[in-house]
N, C-alpha and C positions, 0 to 999 in steps of 0.2 A: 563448416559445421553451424547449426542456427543454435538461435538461442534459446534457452528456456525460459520458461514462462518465468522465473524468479527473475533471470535475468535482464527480460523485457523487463520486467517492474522495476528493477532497479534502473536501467537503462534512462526510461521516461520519468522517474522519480528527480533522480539526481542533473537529471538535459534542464524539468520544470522550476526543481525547487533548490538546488544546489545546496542540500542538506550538509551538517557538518557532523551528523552521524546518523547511519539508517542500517536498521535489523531489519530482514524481513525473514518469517521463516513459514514455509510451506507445510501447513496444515492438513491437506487434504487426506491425507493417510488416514485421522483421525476422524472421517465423515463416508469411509466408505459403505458402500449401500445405501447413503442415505438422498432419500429423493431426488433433491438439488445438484447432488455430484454425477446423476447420468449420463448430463448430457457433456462431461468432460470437463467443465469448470474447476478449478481449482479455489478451496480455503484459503484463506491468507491472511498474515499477522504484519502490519508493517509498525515500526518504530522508529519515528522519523524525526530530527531533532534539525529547525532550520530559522532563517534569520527570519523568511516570510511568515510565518508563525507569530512574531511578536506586532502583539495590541491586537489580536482577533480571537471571536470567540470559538469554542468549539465545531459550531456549527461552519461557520467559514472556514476553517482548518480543516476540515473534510471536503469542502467544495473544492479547496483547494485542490488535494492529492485527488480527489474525484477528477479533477479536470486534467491532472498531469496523467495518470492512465486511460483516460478518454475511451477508443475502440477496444481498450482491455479488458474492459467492465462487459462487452458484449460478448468478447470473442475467448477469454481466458479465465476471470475469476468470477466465483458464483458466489462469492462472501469475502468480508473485508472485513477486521477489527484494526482499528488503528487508533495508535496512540501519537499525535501531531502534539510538539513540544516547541516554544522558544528556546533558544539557548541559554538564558536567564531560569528555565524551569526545569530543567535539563538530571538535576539529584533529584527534584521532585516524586 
C-alpha cells in the first residue's frame, strides 16, 4: 500500500527534523474549486515542535521544513501554513 500525501509529509518531516511533536492536518477539502487545487496539490497545516527550531528566526524555520519536503513542494502540496516551534515556545 503507498502512502499518502500526509504521510509522505510526515515521513520526510520527522527523517529531517526529528520533531518532538508534529500535527499536520490536510486541508484541501476546504479549497475545493479553487484555482491552485487543480492540478492535485494538496492544502496543508503543519505544527511542528523541534530542537532545530531553537535560536532561528521565522524565516529560517520555514527554510527549514521547506527543505525537509523538498520534491513535495512540486509534486504534492500547493500551500503550506506552518507553525515551526522550539521546544522552549512549545505553550506559546
Amino acid at each position: 500500500m503507498s502512502e499518502t500525501r500526509e504521510q509522505r509529509i510526515r515521513r520526510c518531516l520527522e527523517e529531517a527534523l526529528d520533531p518532538v511533536d508534529l500535527l499536520i492536518k490536510d486541508q484541501s477539502h476546504l479549497h475545493a474549486g479553487h484555482a491552485g487545487a487543480k492540478d492535485g496539490r494538496g492544502h496543508f497545516e503543519v505544527r511542528i515542535i523541534a530542537d532545530a527550531f531553537d535560536g532561528r528566526n521565522r524565516i529560517e524555520r520555514h527554510q527549514l521544513v521547506y527543505s525537509a519536503l523538498g520534491d513535495l513542494l512540486e509534486s504534492d502540496i500547493h500551500a503550506l501554513r506552518i507553525k515551526a516551534l522550539a521546544p522552549s515556545e512549545q505553550d506559546s
